[in-house]
TILO-934526 format. One record per residue (C-alpha): residue number from 1; residue in three letters; x, y, z. Coordinates in pm, whole numbers. Each point is the difference from the previous one (the first is absolute). Layout:
# TILO-934526
     n   res       px       py       pz
   NUM   ALA        X        Y        Z
...
# end
This chain:
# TILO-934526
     n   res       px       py       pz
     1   UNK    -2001     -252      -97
     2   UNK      -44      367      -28
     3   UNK      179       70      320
     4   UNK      308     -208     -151
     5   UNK      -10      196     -274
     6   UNK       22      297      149
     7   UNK      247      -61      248
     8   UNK      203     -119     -337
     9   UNK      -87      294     -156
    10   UNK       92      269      290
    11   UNK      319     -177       57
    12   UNK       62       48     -344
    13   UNK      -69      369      -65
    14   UNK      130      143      317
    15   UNK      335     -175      -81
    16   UNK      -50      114     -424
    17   UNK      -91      351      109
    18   UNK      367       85      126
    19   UNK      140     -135     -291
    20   UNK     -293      200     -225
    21   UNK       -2      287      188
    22   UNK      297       48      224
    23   UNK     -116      397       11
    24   UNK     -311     -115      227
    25   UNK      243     -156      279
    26   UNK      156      335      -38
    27   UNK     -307      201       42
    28   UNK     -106     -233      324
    29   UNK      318        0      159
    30   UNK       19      402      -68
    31   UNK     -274       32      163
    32   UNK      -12     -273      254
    33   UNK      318     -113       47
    34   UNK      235     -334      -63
    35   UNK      -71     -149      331
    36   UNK     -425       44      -29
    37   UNK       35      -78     -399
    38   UNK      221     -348      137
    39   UNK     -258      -96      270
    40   UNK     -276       90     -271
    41   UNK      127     -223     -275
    42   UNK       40     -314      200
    43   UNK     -338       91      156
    44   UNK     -120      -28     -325
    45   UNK      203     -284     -116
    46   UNK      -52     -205      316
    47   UNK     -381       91      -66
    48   UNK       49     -181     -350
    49   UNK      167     -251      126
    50   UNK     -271      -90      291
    51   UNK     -284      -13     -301
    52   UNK      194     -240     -214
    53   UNK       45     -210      281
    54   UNK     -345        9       80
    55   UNK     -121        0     -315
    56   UNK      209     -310      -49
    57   UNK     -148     -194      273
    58   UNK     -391      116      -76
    59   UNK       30      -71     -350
    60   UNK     -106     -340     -171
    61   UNK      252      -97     -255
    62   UNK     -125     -163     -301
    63   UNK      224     -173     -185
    64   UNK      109       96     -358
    65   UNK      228     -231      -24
    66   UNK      217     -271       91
    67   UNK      360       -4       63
    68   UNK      226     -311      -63
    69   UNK       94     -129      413
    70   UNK      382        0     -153
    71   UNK       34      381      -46
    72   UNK      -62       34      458
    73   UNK      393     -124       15
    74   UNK       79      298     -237
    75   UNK     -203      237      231
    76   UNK      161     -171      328
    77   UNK      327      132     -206
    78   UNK     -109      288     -159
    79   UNK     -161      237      284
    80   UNK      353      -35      256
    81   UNK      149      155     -293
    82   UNK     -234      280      -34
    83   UNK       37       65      388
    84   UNK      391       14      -40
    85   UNK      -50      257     -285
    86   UNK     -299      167      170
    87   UNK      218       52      358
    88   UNK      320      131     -236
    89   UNK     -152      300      -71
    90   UNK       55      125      341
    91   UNK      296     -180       91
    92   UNK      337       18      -36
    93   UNK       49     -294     -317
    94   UNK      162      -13     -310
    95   UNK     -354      -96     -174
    96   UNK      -41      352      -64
    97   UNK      330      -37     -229
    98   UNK     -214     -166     -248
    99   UNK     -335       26       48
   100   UNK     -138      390       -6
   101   UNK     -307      -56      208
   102   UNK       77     -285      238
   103   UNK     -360       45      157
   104   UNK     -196       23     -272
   105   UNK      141     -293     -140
   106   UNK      -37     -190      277
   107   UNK     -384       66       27
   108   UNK       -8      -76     -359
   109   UNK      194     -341       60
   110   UNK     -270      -75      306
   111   UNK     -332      115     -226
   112   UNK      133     -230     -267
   113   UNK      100     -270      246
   114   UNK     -365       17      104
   115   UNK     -144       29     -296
   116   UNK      173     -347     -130
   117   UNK     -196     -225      261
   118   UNK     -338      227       54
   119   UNK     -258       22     -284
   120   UNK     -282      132      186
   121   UNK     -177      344      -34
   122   UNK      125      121      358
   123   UNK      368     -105      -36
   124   UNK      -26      162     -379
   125   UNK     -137      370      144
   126   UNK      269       18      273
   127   UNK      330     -201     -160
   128   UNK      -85      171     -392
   129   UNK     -121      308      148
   130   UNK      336       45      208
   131   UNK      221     -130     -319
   132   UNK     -191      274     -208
   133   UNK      113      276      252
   134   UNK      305      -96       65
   135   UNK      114      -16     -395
   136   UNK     -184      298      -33
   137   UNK      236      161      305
   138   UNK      289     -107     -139
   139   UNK      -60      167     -351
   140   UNK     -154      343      151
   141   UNK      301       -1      212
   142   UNK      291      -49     -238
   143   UNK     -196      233     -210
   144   UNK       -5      258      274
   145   UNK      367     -119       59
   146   UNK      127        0     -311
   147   UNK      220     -274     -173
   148   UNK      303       60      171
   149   UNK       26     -234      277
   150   UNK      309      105      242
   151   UNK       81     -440      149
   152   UNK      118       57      395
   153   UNK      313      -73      137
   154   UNK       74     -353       72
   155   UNK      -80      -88      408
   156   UNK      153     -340      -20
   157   UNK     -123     -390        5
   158   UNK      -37       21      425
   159   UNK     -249      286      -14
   160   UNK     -135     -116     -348
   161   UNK      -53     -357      253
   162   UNK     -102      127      298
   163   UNK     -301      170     -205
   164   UNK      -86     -299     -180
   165   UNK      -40     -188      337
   166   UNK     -220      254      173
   167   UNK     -252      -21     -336
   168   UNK        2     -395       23
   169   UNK      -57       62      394
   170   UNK     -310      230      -57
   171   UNK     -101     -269     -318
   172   UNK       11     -274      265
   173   UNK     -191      230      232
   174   UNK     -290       97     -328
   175   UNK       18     -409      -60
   176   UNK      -90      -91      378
   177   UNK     -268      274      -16
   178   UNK     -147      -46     -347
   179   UNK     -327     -154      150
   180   UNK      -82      295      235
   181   UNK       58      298     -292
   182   UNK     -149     -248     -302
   183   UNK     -237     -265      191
   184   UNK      253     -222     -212
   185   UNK      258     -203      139
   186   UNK      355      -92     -129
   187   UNK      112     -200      242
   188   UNK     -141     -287      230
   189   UNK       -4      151      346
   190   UNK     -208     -269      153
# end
C-alpha cells in the first residue's frame, strides 16, 4: 500500500508544484532547459504512474464498503464522458467553450465514476487521492489565473465530433485493456 500511496502522492505534487510554484519550472528550465525539464517531468510522472500501477496490483484491498450493483451502469456512462472532456483539452472542440479545464474535469468525472462502484481501501487511495489533486489543481490554477476566463473561438460541431470519437476510440481501447492495467476486467473477453 505504501508504494500506491506514493505513486499517488508524487503524481500529485509534481503536477501541484507548477501550479504552487511556477518560479521553480522557471529556475529548472533556466538552468536546464525546456526540452531536459519536458523529458524530466514525464520521467517523473511516468515514474508515478508505474508505482500506482504497481502498487495497485501488489496491494490487498479490503473492503470499506459496499456499493449498490445499479450505480456500474452509471460508471459504464459516466467515465466515456470524462474521456471526451479529458481528450478536449488538447483538441480542437468546443468543450472548452464551457468548461475551463476540460482535463481536469474529466479526471474528476473518471475518479468519481470509480469511486461510485469501488469501496475498497486501494480504489479509495488512487480514485480520492486523484479527485483531491485534481480539485486542488483546478483552484491553485484559476487562482494563479485569475477569474477572468478568456472562452476560445468556436471550431465547429465536425471538429467538436471528430474529437469526441477519437476519446470513445481510446475509451474502447482503456475498456478492452482494463484487466491488464487493473487485474480487473470490464468486459468478457473469453
Amino acid at each position: 500500500m505504501t508504494f500506491l500511496i506514493a505513486g499517488v502522492l508524487l503524481w500529485s505534487l509534481t503536477h501541484l508544484s507548477l501550479a504552487l510554484a511556477p518560479q521553480f519550472k522557471t529556475l529548472i528550465v533556466a538552468k536546464i532547459g525546456p526540452l531536459p525539464w519536458k523529458g524530466l517531468f514525464a520521467l517523473v510522472i511516468s515514474l508515478s504512474l508505474v508505482m500506482i500501477i504497481a502498487g495497485w496490483r501488489t496491494t490487498i484491498p479490503a473492503t470499506i464498503w459496499v456499493p449498490p450493483a445499479g450505480l456500474r451502469h452509471l460508471t459504464m456512462t459516466l467515465a466515456p464522458i470524462a474521456f471526451i472532456f479529458f481528450f478536449a483539452a488538447r483538441q480542437p472542440t468546443d468543450i472548452k467553450r464551457f468548461i475551463r479545464h476540460p482535463q481536469l474535469t474529466g479526471v474528476k468525472l473518471w475518479a468519481v465514476a470509480h469511486l461510485l462502484i469501488n469501496g475498497d481501501t486501494r480504489s479509495i487511495i488512487v480514485f480520492g487521492g486523484l479527485l483531491a489533486w485534481a480539485v486542488l489543481e483546478v483552484i491553485f490554477i484559476n487562482r494563479r489565473e485569475g477569474k477572468d476566463w478568456v472562452r476560445p473561438q468556436p471550431v465547429g460541431l465536425v471538429k467538436s465530433t471528430a474529437s469526441a470519437i477519437i476519446a470513445l476510440i481510446i475509451t474502447a481501447g482503456v475498456v478492452y485493456f482494463h484487466q491488464y492495467l487493473s487485474g480487473i476486467p470490464l468486459i468478457n473477453q473469453g
